[in-house]
ZADOBA-926789 format. One line per 10 residues: number of its first residue (from 1); their letters; for each residue x negated, y, z of N, C-alpha, C. Coordinates in steps of 0.2 Angstrom, whole numbers, plus 2048, in hexadecimal, padded with zeros to 3 digits. Last residue first. Layout:
# ZADOBA-926789
NUM	a	X:Y:Z:X:Y:Z:X:Y:Z; ...
***
This chain:
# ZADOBA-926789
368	xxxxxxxxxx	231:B3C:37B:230:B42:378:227:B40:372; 23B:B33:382:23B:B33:37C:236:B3A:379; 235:B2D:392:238:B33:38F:238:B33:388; 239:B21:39B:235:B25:397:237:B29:391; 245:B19:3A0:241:B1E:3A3:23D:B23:3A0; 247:B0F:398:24D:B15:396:248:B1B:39A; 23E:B07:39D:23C:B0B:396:240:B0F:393; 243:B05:3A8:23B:B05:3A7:23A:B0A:3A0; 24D:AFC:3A4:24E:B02:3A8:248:B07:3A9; 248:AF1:39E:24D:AF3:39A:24B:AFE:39E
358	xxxxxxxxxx	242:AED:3AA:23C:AF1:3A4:240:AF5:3A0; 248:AF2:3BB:249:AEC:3B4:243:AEF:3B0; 242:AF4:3CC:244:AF6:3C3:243:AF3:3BD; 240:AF6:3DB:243:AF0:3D5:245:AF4:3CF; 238:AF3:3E8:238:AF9:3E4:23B:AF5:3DE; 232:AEE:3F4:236:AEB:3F2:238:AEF:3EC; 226:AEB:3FC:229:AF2:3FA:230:AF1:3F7; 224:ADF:400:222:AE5:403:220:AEE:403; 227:AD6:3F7:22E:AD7:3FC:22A:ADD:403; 228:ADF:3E8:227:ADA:3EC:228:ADD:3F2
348	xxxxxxxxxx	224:AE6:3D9:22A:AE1:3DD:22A:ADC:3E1; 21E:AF3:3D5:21B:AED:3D8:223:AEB:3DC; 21F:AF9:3C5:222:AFB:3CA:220:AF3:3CF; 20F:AFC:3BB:215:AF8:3B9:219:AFA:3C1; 207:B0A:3B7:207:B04:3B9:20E:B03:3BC; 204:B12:3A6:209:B10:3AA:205:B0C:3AE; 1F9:B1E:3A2:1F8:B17:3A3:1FE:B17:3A7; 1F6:B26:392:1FC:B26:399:1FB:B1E:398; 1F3:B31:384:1F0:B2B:388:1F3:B2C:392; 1F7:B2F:377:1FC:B2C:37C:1F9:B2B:384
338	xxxxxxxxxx	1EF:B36:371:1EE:B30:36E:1F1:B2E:375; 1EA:B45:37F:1EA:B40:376:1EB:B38:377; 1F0:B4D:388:1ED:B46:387:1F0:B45:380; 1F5:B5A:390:1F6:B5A:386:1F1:B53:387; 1F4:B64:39A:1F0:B5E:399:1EF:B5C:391; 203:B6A:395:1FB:B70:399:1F4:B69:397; 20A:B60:39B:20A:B62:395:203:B66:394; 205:B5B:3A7:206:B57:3A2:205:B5B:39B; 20C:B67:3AD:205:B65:3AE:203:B60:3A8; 219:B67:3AC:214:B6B:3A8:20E:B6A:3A7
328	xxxxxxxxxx	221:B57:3A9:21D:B5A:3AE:21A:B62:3AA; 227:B4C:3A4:228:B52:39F:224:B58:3A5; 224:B44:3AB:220:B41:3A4:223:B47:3A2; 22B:B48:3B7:225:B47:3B7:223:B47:3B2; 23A:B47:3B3:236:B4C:3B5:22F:B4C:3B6; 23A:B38:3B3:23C:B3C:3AC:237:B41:3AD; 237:B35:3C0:234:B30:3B8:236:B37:3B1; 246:B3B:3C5:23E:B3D:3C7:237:B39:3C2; 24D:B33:3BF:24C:B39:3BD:246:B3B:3BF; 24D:B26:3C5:249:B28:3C0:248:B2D:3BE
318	xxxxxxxxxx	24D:B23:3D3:24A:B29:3D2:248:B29:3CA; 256:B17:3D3:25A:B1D:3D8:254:B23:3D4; 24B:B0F:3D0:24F:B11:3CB:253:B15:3CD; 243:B0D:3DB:240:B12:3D5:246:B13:3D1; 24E:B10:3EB:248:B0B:3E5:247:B10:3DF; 24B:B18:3F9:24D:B15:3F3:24B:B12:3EF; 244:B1D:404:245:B15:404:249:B11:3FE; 23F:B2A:3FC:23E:B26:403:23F:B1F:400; 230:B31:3F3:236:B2F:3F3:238:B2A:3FA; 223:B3A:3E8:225:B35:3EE:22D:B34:3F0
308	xxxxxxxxxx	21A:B3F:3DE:221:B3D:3E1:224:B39:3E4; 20B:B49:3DB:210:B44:3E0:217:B44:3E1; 1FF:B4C:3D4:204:B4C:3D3:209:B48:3D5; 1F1:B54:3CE:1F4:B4F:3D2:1F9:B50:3D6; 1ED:B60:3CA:1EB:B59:3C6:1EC:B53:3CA; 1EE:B6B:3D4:1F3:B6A:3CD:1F3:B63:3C9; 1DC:B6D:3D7:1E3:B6E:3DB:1EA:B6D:3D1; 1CF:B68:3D3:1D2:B66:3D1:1DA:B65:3D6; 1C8:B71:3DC:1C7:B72:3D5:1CD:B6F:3D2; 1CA:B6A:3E9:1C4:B6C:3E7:1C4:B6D:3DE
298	xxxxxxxxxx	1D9:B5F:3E5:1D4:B63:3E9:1CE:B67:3E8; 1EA:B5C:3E5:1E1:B5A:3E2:1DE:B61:3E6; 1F7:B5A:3EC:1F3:B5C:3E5:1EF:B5D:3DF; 200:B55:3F7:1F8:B53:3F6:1FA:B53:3F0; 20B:B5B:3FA:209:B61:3FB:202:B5D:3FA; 213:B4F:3FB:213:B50:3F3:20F:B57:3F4; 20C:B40:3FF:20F:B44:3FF:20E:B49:3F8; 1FF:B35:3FF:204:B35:3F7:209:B3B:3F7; 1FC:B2B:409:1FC:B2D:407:200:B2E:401; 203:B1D:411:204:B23:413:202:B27:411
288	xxxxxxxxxx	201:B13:409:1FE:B12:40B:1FC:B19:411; 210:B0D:411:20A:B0C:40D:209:B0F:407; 219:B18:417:21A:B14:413:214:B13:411; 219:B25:41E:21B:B1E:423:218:B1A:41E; 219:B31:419:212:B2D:41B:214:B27:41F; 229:B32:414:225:B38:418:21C:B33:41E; 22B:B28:40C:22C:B27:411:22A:B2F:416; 225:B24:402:221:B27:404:224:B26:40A; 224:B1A:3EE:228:B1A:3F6:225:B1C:3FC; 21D:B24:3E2:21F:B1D:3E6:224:B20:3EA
278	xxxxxxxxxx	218:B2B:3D3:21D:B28:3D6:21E:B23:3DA; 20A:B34:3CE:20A:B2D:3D2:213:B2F:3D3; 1FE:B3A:3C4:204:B3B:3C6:209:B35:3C8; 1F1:B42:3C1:1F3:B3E:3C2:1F9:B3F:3C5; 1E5:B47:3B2:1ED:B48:3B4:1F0:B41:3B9; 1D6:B49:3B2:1D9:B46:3B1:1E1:B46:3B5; 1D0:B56:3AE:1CF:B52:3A8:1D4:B4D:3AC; 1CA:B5B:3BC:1CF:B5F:3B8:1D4:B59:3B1; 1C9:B52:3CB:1C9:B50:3C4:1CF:B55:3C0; 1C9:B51:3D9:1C7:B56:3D6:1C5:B57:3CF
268	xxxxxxxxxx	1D2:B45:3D9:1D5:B4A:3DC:1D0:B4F:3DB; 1CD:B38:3D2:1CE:B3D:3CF:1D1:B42:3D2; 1CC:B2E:3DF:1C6:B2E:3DA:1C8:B34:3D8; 1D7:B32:3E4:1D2:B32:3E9:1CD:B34:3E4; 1E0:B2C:3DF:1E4:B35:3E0:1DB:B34:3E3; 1DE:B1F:3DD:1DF:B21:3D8:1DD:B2A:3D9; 1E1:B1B:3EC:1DA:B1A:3E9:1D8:B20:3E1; 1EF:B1C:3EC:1EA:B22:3F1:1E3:B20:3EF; 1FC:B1C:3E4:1F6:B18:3E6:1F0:B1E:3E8; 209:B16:3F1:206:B1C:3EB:1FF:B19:3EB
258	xxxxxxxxxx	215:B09:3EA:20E:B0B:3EF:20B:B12:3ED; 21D:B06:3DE:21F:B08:3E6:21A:B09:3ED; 217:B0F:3D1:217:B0A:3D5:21B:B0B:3DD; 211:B14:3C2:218:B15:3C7:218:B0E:3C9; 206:B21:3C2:204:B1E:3C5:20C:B1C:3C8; 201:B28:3B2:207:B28:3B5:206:B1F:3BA; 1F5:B32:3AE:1F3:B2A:3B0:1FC:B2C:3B4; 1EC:B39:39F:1F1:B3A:3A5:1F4:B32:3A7; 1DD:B3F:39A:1E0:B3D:39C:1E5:B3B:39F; 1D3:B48:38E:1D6:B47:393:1DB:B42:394
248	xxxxxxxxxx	1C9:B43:385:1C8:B4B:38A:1CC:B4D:38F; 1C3:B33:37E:1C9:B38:383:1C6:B3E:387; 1B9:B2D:37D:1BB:B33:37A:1C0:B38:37A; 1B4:B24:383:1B7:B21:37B:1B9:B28:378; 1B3:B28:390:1AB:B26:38C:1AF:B25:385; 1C2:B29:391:1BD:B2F:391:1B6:B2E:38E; 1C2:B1C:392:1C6:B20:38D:1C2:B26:38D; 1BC:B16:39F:1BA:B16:397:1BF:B19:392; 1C4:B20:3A8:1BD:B1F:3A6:1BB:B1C:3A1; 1D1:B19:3A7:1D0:B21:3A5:1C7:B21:3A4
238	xxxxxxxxxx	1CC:B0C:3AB:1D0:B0D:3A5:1CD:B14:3A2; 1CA:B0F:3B9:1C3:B0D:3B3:1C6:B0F:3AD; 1D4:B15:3BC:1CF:B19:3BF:1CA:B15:3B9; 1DC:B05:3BD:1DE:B0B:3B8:1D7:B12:3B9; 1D4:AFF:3C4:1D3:AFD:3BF:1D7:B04:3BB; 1C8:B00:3D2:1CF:B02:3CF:1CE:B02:3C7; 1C6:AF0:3DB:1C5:AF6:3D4:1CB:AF9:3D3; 1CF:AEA:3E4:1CA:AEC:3E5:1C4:AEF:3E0; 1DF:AE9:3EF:1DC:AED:3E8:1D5:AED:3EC; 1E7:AE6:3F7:1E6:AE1:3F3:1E1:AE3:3F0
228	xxxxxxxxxx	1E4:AF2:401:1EA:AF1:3FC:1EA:AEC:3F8; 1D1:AF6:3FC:1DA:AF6:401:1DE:AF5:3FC; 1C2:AFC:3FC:1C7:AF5:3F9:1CD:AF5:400; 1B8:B0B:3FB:1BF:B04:400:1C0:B00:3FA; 1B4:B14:3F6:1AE:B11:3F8:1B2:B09:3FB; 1BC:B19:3EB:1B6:B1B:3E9:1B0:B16:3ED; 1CA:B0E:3EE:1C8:B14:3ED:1C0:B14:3EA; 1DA:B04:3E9:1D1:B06:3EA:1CD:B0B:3E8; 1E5:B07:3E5:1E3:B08:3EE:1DB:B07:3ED; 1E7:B01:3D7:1E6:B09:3D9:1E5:B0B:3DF
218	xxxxxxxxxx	1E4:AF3:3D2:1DE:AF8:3D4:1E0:AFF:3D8; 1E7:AE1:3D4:1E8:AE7:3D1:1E3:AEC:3D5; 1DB:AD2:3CC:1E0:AD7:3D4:1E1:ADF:3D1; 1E6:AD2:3BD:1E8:AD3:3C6:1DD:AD0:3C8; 1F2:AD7:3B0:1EB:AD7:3B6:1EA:AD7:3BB; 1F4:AD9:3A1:1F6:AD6:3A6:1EF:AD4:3AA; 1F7:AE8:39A:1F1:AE4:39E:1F4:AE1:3A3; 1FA:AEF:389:1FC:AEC:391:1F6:AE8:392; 1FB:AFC:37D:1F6:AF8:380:1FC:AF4:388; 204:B01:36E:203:B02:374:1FE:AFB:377
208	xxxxxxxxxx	203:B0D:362:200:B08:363:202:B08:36D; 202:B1A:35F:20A:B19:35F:209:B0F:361; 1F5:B19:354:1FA:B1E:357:200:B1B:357; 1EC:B08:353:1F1:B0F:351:1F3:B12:355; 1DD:B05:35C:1E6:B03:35B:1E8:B0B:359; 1D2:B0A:35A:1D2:B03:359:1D9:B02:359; 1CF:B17:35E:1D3:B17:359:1D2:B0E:356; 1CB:B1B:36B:1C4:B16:365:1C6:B17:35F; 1D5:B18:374:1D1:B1F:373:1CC:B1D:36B; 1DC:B0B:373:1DE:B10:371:1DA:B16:371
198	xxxxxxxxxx	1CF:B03:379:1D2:B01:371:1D5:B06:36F; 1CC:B0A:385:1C6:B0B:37F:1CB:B09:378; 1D6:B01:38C:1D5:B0A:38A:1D1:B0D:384; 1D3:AF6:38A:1D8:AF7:389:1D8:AFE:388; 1C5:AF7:390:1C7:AF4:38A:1CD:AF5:387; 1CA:AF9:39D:1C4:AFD:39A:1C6:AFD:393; 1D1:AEC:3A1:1D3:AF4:3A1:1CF:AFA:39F; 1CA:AE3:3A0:1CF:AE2:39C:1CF:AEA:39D; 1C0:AE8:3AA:1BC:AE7:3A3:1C2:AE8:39E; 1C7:AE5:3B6:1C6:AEA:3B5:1C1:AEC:3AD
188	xxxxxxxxxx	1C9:AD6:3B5:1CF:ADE:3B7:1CC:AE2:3B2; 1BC:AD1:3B5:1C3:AD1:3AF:1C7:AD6:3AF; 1BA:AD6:3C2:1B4:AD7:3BD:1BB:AD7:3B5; 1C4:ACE:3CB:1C1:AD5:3CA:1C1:ADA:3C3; 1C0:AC0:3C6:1C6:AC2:3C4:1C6:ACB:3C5; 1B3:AC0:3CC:1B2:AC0:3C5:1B9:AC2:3C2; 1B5:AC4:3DB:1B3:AC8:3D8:1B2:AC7:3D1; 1BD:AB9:3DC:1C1:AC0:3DE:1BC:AC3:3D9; 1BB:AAC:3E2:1BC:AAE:3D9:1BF:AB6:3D8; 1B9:AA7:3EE:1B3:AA8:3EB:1B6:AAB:3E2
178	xxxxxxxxxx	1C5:AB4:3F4:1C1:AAE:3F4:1BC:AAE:3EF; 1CD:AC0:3FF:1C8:ABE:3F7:1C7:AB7:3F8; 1DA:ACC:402:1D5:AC6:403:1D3:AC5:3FE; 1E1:AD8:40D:1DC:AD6:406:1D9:AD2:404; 1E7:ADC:419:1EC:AD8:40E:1E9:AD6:40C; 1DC:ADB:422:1E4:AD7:422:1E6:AD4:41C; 1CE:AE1:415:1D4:AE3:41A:1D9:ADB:41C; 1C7:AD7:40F:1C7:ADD:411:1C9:AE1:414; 1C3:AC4:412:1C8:ACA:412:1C5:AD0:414; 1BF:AB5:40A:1BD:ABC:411:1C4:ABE:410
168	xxxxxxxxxx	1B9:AA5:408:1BF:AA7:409:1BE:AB0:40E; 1B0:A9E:402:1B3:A9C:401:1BA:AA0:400; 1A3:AAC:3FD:1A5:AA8:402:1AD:AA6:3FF; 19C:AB0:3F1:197:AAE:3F6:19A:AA9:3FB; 1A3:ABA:3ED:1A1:AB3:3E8:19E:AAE:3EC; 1A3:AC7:3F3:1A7:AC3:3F4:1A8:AB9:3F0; 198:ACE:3F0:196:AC9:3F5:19C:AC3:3F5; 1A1:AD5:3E5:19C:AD0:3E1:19A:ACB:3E7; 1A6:ADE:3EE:1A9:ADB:3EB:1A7:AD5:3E8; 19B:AE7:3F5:1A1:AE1:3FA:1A3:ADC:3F7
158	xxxxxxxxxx	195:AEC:3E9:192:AE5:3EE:197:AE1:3F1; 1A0:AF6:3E6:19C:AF0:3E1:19B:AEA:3E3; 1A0:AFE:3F2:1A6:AFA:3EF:1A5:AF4:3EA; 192:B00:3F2:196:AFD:3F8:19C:AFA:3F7; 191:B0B:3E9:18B:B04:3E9:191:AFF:3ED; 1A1:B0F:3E4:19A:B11:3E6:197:B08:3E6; 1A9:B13:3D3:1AA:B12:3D9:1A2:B0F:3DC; 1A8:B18:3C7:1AE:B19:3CA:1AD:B18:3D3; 19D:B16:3C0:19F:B1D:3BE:1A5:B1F:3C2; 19A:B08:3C4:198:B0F:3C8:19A:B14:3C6
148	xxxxxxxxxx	1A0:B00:3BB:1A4:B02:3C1:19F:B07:3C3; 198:B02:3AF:19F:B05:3AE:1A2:B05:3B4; 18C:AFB:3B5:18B:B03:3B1:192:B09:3B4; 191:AF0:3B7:191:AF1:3BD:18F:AF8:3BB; 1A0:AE9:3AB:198:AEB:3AE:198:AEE:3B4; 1AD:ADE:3AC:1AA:AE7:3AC:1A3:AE6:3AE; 1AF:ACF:3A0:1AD:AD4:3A6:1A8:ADB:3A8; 1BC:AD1:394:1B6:AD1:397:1B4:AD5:39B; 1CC:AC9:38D:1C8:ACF:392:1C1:ACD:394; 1D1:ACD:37F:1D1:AC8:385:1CD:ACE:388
138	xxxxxxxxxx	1E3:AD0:379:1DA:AD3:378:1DA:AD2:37E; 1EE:ACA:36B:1EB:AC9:370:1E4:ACD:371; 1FD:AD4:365:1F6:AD3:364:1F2:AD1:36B; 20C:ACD:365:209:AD1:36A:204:ACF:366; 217:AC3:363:217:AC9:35F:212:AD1:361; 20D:AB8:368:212:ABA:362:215:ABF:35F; 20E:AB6:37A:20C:AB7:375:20F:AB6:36D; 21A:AC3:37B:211:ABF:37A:213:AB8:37F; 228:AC1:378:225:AC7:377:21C:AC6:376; 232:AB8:37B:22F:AB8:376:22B:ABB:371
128	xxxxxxxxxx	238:AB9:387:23A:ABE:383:236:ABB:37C; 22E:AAF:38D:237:AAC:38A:239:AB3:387; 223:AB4:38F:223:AAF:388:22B:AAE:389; 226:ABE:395:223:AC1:392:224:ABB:38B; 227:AB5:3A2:22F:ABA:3A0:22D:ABF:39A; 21C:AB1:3A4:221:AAC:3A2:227:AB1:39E; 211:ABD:3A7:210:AB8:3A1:218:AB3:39E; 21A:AC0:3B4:218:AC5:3AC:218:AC1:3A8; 219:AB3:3BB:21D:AB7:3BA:21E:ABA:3B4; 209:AB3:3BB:20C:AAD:3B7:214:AB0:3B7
118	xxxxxxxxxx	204:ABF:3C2:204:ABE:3BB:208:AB9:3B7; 20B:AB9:3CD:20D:AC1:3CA:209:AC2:3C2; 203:AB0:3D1:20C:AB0:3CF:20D:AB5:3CC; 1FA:AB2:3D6:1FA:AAF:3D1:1FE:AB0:3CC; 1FD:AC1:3E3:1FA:AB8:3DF:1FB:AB7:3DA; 202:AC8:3ED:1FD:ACA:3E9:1F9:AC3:3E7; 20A:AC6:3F7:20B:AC9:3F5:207:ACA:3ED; 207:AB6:3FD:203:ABB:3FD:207:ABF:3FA; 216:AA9:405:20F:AAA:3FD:20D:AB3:401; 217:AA6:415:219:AA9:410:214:AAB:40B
108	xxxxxxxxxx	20F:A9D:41D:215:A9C:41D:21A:AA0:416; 201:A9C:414:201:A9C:41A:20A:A9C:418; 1ED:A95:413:1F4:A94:40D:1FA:A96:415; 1E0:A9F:40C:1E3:A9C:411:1EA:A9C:40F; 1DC:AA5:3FE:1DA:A9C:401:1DD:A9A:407; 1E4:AAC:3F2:1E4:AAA:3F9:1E1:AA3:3FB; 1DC:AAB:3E3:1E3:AAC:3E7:1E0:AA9:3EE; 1D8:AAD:3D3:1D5:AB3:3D9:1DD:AAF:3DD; 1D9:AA7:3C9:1D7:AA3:3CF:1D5:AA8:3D4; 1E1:AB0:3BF:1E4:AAA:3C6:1E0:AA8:3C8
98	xxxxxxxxxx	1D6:AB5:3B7:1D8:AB7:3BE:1DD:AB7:3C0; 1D8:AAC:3AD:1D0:AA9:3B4:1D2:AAF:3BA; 1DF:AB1:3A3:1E0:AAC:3AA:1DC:AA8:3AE; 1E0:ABF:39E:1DA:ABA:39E:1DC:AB5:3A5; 1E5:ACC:392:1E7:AC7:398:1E1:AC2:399; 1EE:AD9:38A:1E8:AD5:38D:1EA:AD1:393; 1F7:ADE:37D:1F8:AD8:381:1F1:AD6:384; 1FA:AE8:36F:1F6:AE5:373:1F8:AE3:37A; 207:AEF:363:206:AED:36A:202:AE6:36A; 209:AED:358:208:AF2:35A:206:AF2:361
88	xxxxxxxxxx	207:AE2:34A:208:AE3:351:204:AE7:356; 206:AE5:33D:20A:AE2:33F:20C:AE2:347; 1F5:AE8:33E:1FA:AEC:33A:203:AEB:33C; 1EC:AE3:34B:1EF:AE2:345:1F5:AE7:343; 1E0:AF0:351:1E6:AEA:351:1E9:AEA:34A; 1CF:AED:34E:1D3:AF1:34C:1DD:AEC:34F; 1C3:AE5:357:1C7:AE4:352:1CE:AE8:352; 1BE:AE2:363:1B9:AE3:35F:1BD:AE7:358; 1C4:ADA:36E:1C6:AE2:36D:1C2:AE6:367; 1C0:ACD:367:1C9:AD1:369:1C9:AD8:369
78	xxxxxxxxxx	1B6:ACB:36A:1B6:ACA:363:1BD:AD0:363; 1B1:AC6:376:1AF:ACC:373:1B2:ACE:36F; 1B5:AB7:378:1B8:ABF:37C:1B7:AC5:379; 1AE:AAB:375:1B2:AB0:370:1B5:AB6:372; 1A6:AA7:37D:1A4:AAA:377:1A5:AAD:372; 1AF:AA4:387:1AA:AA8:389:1A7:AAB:384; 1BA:A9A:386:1BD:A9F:384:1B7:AA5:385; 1B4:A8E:38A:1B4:A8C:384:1B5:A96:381; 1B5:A95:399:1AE:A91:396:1AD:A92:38E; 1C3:A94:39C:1C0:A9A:39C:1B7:A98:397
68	xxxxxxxxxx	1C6:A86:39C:1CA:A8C:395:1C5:A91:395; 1C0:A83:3A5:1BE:A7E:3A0:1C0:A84:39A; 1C6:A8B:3AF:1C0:A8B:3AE:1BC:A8A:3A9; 1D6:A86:3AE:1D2:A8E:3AC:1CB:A8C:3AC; 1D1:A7A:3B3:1D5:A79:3AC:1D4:A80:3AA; 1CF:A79:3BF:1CC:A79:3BC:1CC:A7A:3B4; 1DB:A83:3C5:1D6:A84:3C5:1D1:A81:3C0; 1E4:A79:3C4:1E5:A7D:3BF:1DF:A81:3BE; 1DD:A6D:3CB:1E0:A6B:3C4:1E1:A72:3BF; 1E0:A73:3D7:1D8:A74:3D6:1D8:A6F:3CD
58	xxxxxxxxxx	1F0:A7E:3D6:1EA:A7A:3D8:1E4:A78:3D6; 1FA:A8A:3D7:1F3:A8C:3D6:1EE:A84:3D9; 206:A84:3DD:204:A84:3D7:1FD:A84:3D5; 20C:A8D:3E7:208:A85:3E9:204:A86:3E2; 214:A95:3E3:20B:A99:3E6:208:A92:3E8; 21A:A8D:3D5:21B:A92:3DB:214:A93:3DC; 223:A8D:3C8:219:A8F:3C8:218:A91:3CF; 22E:A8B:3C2:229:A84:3C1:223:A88:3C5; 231:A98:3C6:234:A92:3CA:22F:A8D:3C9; 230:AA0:3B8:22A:A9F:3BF:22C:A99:3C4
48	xxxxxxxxxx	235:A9F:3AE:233:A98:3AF:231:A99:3B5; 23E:AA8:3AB:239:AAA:3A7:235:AA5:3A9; 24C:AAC:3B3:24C:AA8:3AD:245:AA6:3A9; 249:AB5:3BC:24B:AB1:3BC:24B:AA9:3B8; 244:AC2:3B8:23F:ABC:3B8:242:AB6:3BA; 250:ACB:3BB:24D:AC9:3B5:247:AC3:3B4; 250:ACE:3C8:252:AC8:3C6:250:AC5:3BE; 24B:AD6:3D1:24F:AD8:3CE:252:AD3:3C9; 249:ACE:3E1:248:ACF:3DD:24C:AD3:3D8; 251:AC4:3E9:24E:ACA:3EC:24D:AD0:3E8
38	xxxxxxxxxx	24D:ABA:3E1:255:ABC:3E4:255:AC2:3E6; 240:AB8:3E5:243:AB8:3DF:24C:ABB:3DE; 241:AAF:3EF:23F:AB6:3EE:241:AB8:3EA; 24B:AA5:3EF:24B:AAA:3F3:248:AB0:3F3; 243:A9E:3E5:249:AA0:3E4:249:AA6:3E7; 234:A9B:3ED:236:AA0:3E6:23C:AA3:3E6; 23C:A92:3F5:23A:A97:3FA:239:A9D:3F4; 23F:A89:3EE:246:A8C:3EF:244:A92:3F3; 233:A84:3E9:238:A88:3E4:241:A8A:3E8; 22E:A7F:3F3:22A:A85:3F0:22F:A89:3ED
28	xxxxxxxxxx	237:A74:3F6:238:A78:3FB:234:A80:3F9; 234:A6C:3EC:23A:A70:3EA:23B:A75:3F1; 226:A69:3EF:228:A6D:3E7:230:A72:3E9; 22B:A61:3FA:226:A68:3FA:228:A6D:3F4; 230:A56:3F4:232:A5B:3F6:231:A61:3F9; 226:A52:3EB:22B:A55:3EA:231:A59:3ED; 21C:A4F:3F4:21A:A53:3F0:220:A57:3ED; 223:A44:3F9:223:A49:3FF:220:A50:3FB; 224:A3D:3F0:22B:A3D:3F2:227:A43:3F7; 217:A38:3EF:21C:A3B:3E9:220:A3F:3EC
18	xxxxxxxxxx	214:A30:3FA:210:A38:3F9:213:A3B:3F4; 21D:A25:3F7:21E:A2A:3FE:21A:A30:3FC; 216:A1F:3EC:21F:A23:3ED:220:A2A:3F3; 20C:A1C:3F2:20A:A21:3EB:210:A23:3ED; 20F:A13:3FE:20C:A17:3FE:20C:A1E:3F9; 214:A08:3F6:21A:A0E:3F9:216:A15:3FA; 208:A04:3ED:20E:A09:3E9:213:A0D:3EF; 201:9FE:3F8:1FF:A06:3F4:204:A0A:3F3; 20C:9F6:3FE:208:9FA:400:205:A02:3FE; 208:9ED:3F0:20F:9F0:3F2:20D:9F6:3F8
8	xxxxxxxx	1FA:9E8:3F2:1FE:9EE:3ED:203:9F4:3EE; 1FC:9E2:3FE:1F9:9E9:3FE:1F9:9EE:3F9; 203:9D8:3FA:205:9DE:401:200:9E4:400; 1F8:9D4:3F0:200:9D5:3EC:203:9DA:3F5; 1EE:9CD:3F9:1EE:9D6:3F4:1F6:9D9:3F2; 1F6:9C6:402:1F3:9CA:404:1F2:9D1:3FF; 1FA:9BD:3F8:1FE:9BF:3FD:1FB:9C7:400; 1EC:9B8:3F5:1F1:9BA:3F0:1F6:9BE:3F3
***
């Protein structure tokens, strides 16, 4: 008797002691959050991320998407299938099976490019009380392999889908996969097909807008590479199923702190599509050293691409340059129907560090 009753006791310090070290880690995750986040423009301060550090992603949440993603398999079609509702103007895509695309190797500072950056958007999206609620949801399905070849070659396809196969690779240095890269992919890039097709199709009214919360993101990846974190370029499929939907033209406003060199690559002899990047250049220092403002386009397509580059200031120091570009002649000459302008959102992280509120995001856009 003596003997279980010590070894109860035993368990229990045991179960305290794993608590107590599990808590402190927790709280060592969220002052290490803190500190980025401080970094930051601040606005997400408030939006819950703190509960959700880069620990967070465990084989609990994982399985939990799985179970959701399962039950959620034979209703996805339905979403884009349907006119948006008359009340809400604005479509919201999203699919949380691409948080389990994240880092397998766990190392002194989170990746740039995790789970977080959805769960970020999603939190500071539900304390505005903007989605879900006053947003139309449209789930996402995955892109076929028809719709990536119109973009991108045999070799970029394969690398991506072999990715299934192993626990843990990389593309480059930044770019890693594990075994759920290439289904989170496939999402990316389908949400963003779907998303374009809703507005050219006449599925969303005039004056309707679309968002795609999605990761892994797309504009470094070019026609044959995966770089950059990027392994489809998603905005590149967008413009292409808009075009199959019936778009005759296109203008893709690329405003990030990276130029995206994958993007200028696919259409740099593309009449039909207007590309016009705003990053951080540096005179080619700056990742990915591409983007100078004498690269125009080429081979037919000289005028249809469009660089502003900028040194080590951040994008708000350059809104005017935001201005002057959406009032571009090029732009106007182009004449895109039915709004069609793909924002991507400004990248906030500590390897670019580029900080611009939304508020500030949307004084930027031109009332015309």
């Amino acid at each position: 008797m003596l003997a279980g009753k010590k070894e109860e006791r035993s368990s229990k310090r045991s179960l305290l002691i794993e608590k107590e070290r599990k808590l402190k880690q927790g709280q060592a995750v969220s002052k290490l959050c803190a500190k980025y986040l401080h970094q930051m423009c601040g606005e997400h301060k408030d939006s819950g991320i703190l509960r959700h550090g880069f620990l967070a992603s465990s084989s609990e949440e994982a399985d939990s998407i799985q179970n959701a993603s399962l039950k959620q398999n034979g209703k996805s079609e339905a979403s884009c299938s349907k006119t948006l509702s008359p009340h809400k103007s604005t479509a919201v895509g999203f699919d949380d099976r691409m948080l389990l695309h994240s880092e397998v190797e766990r190392k002194s500072l989170p990746h740039p490019e995790r789970p977080d950056r959805l769960r970020a958007i999603a939190a500071s999206l539900a304390t505005a009380g903007i989605y879900p609620g006053r947003c139309q949801p449209i789930s996402a399905r995955e892109i076929t392999r028809e719709e990536l070849q119109m973009i991108h070659s045999h070799e970029n396809i394969e690398s991506v889908e072999l990715t299934s196969q192993h626990v843990a690779s990389y593309f480059t240095p930044d770019t890693y996969a594990n075994k759920d890269l290439a289904l989170a992919a496939r999402l990316a890039a389908g949400l963003c097909a779907d998303l374009a097709s809703t507005i050219y199709s006449g599925r969303a009214k005039n004056g309707s807008w679309v968002m795609g919360q999605v990761r892994p993101p797309g504009h470094h990846a070019g026609v044959r590479q995966a770089m950059g974190f990027c392994l489809h370029n998603n905005a590149a499929i967008a413009a292409s199923a808009a075009q199959a939907a019936g778009a005759k033209k296109v203008l893709i406003v690329d405003w990030d702190v990276h130029h995206g060199n994958g993007t200028q690559e696919i259409f740099e002899q593309n009449k039909t599509v207007l590309y016009i990047s705003l990053h951080r250049h540096e005179g080619g220092k700056f990742y990915p050293g591409t983007g100078a403002a004498h690269e125009v386009g080429s081979m037919g397509g000289e005028g249809y691409c469009v660089n502003v580059p900028w040194s080590r200031g951040g994008v708000w120091d350059h809104s005017h340059r935001i201005r002057q570009s959406s009032h571009d002649p090029r732009s106007k000459r182009l004449d895109p129907k039915r709004g069609t302008i793909a924002y991507r959102s400004p990248t906030e992280t500590p390897s670019g560090t580029s900080c611009l509120r939304s508020h500030q995001f949307f004084k930027s856009i031109p009332e015309t």
